[in-house]
N, C-alpha and C positions, 0 to 999 in steps of 0.2 A: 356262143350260140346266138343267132339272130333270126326272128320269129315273124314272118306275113301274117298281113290279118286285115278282114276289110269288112265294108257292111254289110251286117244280117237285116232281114225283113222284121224275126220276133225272136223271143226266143220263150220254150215253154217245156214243162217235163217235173219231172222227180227226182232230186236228187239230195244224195246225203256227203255232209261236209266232213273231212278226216280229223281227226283227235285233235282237243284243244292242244296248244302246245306250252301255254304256261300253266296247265293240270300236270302234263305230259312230264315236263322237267320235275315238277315237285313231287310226282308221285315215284318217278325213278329215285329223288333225292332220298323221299323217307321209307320207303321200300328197304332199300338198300341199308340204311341206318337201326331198322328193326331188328328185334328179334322172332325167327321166323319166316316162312315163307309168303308171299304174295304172287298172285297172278293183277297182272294190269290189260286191262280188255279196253281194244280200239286203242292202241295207244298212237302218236302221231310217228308216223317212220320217216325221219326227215334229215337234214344235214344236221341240224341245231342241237337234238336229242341226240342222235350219235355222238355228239360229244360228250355229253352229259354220262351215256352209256358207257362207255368208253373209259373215263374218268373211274366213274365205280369199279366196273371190271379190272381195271388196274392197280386197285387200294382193296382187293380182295373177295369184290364181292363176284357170288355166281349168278349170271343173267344172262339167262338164254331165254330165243324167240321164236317165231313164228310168224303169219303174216297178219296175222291180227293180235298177238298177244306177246306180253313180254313175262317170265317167269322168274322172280327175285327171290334170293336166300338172302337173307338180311342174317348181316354180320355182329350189328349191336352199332350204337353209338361211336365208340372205338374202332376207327379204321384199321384196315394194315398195314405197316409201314412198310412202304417198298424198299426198303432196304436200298435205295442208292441216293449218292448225295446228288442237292440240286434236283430230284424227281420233279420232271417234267409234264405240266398237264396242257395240253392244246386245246381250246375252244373253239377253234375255228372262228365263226360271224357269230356266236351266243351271248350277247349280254348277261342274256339271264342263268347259264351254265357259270359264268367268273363272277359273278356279284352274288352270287347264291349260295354257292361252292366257299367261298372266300370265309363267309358265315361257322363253315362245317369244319373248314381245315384251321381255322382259328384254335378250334376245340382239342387238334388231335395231339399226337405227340413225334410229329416228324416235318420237315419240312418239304414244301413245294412249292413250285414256279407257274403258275399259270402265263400261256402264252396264247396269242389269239394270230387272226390273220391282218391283212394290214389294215382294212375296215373298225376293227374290231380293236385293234391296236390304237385309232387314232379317239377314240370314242372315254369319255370321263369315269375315272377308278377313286377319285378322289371322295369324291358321295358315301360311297362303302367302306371305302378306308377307314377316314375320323370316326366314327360310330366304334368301328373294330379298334381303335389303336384306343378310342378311352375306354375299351371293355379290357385291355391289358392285352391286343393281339402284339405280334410281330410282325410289320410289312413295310417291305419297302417297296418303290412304284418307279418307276419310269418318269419324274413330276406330276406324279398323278396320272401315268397311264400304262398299260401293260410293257414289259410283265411285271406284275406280279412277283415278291418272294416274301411266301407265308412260313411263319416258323410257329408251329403248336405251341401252344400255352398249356396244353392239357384241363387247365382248370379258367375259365374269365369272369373278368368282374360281373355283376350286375351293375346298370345305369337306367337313368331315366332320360331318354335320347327325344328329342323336337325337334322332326326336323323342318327344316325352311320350303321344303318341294314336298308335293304327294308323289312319290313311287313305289310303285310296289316291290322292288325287285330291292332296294335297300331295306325296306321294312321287311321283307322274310328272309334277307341275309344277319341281321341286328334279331332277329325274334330266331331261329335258327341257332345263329350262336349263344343266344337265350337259355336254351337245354343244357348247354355247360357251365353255366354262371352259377356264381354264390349265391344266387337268392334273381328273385324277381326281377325279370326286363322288360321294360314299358317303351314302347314305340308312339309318338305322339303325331300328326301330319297333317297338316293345314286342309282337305280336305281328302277324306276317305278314298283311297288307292282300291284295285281289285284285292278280293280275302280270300283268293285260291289257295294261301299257306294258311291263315286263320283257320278255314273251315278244317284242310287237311291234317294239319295239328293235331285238333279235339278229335278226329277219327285215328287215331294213332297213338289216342291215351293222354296227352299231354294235356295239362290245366290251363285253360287261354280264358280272358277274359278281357270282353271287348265293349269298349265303353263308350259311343259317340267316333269320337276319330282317334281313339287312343287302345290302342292294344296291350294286354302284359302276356308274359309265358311264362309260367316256371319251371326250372329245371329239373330234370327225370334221367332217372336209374335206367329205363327201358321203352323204347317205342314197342307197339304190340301191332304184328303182322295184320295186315288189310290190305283182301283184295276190295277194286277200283276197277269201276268203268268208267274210261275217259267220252263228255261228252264231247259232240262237235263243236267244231270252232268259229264263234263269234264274231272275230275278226275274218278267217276266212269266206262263212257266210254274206257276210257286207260287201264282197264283189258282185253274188250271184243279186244278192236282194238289189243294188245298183242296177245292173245290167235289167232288171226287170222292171224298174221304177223309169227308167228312160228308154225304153227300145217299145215305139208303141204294140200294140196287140200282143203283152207278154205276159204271161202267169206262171208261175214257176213256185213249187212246193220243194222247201228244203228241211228235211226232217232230221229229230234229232239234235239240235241246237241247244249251246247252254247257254240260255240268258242268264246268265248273274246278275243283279241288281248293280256294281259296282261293273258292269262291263255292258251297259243297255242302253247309255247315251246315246248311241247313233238311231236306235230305233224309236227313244224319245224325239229326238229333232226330227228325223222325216216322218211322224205322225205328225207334230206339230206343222210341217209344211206340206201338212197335207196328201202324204203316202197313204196309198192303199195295202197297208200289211197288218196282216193279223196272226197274233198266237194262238195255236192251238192245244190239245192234247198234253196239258201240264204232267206231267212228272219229276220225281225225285229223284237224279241217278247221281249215287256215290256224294252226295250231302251237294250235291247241285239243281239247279232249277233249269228242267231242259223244257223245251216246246218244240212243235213243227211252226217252221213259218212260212205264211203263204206272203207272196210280194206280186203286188199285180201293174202294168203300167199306170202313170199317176199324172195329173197334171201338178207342180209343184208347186211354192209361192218359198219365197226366199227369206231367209230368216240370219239372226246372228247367233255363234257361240263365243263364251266369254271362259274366262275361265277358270270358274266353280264347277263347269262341266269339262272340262279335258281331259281329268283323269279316266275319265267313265269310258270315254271314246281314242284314246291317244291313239291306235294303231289304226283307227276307221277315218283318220283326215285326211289321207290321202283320197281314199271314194270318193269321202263326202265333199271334196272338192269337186270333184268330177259331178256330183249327183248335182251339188249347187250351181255349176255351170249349163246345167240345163232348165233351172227354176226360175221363176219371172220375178226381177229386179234384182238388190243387190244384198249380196249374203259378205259377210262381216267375221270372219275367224281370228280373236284375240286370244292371248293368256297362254300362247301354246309356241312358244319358245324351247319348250323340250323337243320338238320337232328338227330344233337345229343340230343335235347330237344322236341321231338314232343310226342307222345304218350308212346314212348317206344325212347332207343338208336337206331334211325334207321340204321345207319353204320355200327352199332353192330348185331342186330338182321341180316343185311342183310347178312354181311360176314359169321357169324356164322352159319346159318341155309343153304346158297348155297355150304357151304365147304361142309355140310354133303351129298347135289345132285352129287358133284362130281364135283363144277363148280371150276377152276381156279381163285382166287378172293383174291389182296389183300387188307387190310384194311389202308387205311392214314388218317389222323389227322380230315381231310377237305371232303374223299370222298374215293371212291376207284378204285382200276385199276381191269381190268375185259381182261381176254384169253378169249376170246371166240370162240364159229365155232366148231369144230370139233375137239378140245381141249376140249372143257369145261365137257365134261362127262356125266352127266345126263344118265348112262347107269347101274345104282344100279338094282339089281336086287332081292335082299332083302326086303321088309314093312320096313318102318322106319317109325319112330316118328318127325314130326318138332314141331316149337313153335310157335305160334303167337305172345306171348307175350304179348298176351290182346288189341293187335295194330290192327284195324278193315284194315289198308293199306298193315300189312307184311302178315295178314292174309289169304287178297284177293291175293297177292302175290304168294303167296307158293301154293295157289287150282290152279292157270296156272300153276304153275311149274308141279305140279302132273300130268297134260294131256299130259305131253312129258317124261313124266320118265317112266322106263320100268318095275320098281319098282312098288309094293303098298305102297301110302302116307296116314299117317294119321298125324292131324292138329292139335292140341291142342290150345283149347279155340275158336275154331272156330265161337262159333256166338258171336263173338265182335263183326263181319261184321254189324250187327244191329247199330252200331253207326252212321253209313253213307248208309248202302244199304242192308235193309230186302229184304229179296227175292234173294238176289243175287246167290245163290246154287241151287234153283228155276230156276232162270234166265240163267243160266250157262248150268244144267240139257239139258233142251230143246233146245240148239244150240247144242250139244254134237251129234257126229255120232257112 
């Protein structure tokens, strides 16, 4: 699919963003592993979760939906063994479905193959692996990349794992296989990851205890059924609040938002440079901190990320590239070399595709340096072609880019965006003046 798109005047309105999608995965993960029933409200209906879905439903569990709600009979800890050799699990483009999952099937007593597509194929298994092979897993890898073949241990060691990178997605695959260990697992991480599995843990009965940057979990006889409302998503949100921070005379209220403190980095830096956005209406939904956020057009001033903050923001640098190419002087992205392994070469796609807007942008090892302001260009006046690169994040990207270029943009591979936010060209549409 390949998607038009040209400059709006403002853009302005109400709108609410669909289910976080790394709540979305974990709450199907321990849903499904309780005992008892759950309902999961707003959850995200996406390509990435259908996997995840999918996965369960096929190791026994019963989940059925609706258009807002998913309905989980949790089987217990103890999967069901599909009874055929080689059980095959597809992830499709989910990171977070095969590094999560990997955790679970470690624990069971059957084996399986996780297999991904070819995205998702080319992308680092190695991380999640060593953690699992010194908790006593069985797996073997591809050199370290899918697929996948996991062979239950039924019972894994306890370790006290440090690792060299903050992720979150190895830290709740390592605390996850946690619940079947002999005794106490402690996850250690150079600085604090998102605690969407921490927090969902302790609401599911389990004894977490979290100390500075070091988490442990003990293992448990039984998860205890909980329903969940998923909030909106954070990462999502950071297109809309962009497109409002750069398109002048725009105001735009996007409700329902879950700042987590561990996911708030981006909306630290553009206060810092000077964004007009403000939280509102604090609530508590399902042991998260949600707000509405209003985002108003902004004059920006350009600032650097290093990185003790990456983890906070990793999914929002592709925007906030975009956001910084419109701010005066020059913005400075280090430390974020996990960029090079997410869907696509994010570094790469990002420099590659703003060179062609006209933006001033160079590419380093770790991140890049960004002229922006009245430098940056965005004044093509041509139809060009960009790429997504089948990245559902450069994708979203590049459609705010389009509402400020003078140019007509067309997007190739556009409905990747399905991997995280149907509807979002929909969504986008309707705030457009």
């Amino acid at each position: 699919m390949k998607i038009n798109l040209k400059k709006v005047d403002s853009i302005s309105g109400v709108i609410e963003m669909p289910g976080d999608k790394s709540i979305t995965h974990r709450s199907i993960m321990l849903s499904s592993l309780s005992e008892g029933s759950s309902i999961i409200r707003n959850y995200l209906l996406s390509d990435d979760c259908d996997r995840t879905i999918e996965a369960f439903r096929k190791m026994g569990v019963e989940i059925k939906s609706d258009k807002n709600n998913l309905y989980i009979k949790g089987v217990g800890l103890k999967l069901a063994n599909p009874n055929v050799k080689n059980y095959n699990i597809y992830a499709g483009n989910s990171g977070t479905t095969v590094r999560l999952l990997s955790g679970i099937l470690a624990g069971q007593n059957f084996e399986t193959i996780i297999t991904g597509d070819k995205s998702l194929s080319m992308r680092p298994m190695q991380r999640v692996i060593d953690p699992l092979l010194r908790m006593g897993a069985n797996i073997i890898s591809k050199g370290g990349l899918l697929p996948l073949k996991i062979t239950g241990r039924g019972s894994l060691k306890a370790i006290n794992y440090k690792s060299e990178k903050s992720t979150a997605q190895v830290k709740s695959a390592v605390l996850l296989a946690g619940l079947y260990a002999d005794g106490p697992t402690t996850y250690s991480e150079p600085m604090k990851s998102r605690d969407h599995s921490e927090r969902m843990l302790k609401a599911f009965g389990v004894n977490v205890d979290v100390r500075g940057n070091s988490v442990t979990v003990c293992p448990i006889d039984k998860l205890i059924a909980h329903d969940l409302t998923i909030p909106g998503d954070i990462s999502s949100a950071a297109f809309f609040i962009a497109a409002a921070l750069i398109i002048p005379n725009s105001n735009l209220i996007i409700k329902n938002v879950g700042v987590n403190p561990t996911r708030s980095g981006l909306v630290e830096v553009l206060k810092r440079m000077g964004a007009n956005i403000t939280l509102i209406n604090f609530r508590e939904v399902s042991h998260e901190p949600v707000y509405d956020i209003i985002a108003k057009y902004s004059k920006l001033k350009a600032t650097n990320i290093e990185a003790p903050l990456i983890p906070r923001m990793i999914d929002e640098i592709p925007i906030f590239a975009l956001i910084a190419s419109q701010a005066e002087g020059v913005t400075k992205v280090s430390g974020a070399e996990e960029l090079r392994v997410k869907e696509t070469d994010r570094i790469k796609a990002i420099v590659g595709q703003f060179k062609k807007l006209g933006v001033k942008i160079e590419e380093l090892k770790d991140g890049f340096l960004i002229n922006g302001g009245s430098s940056s260009g965005f004044t093509i006046t041509d139809a060009i072609i960009l790429n997504s690169f089948k990245d559902h994040r450069i994708a979203m990207t590049l459609a705010i880019a389009s509402l400020i270029a003078n140019g007509k943009i067309a997007i190739k591979n556009s409905d990747c965006v399905d991997i995280s936010f149907p509807g979002f060209y929909e969504t986008l549409k309707g705030i457009c003046n």
